[in-house]
Steps between C-alpha positions, in 0.01 A plus 500: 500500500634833410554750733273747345201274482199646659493331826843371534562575812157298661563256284880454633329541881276189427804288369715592764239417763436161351133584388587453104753365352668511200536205254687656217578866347135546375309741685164525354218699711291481221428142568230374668525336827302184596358353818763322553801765491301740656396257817866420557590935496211516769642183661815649505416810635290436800790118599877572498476101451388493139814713425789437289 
C-alpha cells in the first residue's frame, strides 16, 4: 500500500494491531467484504485471542 493512499495510516493501525492482515501487495478497498472476513475483523477486535 502506498503511502499516499487515502487511509493509509488506519489501514497500517489495523495491521499492526493484528485486526487485518495482509496476504500479498494488493490492497484493494474497492472489494467487497464477506461474512466471513468481516466476522473474523469483529472477532478480532473485541478477543486479543483471534489475533495474529
Amino acid at each position: 500500500m502506498n503511502e499516499n493512499t487515502s487511509g493509509y495510516e488506519e489501514v497500517n493501525q489495523l495491521a499492526d494491531s493484528g485486526i487485518t492482515t495482509q496476504v500479498n501487495t494488493d490492497f484493494r478497498p474497492n472489494h467487497p467484504t464477506n461474512r466471513a472476513q468481516f466476522s473474523v475483523f469483529i472477532a478480532r477486535t473485541i478477543n486479543e485471542e483471534f489475533r495474529n
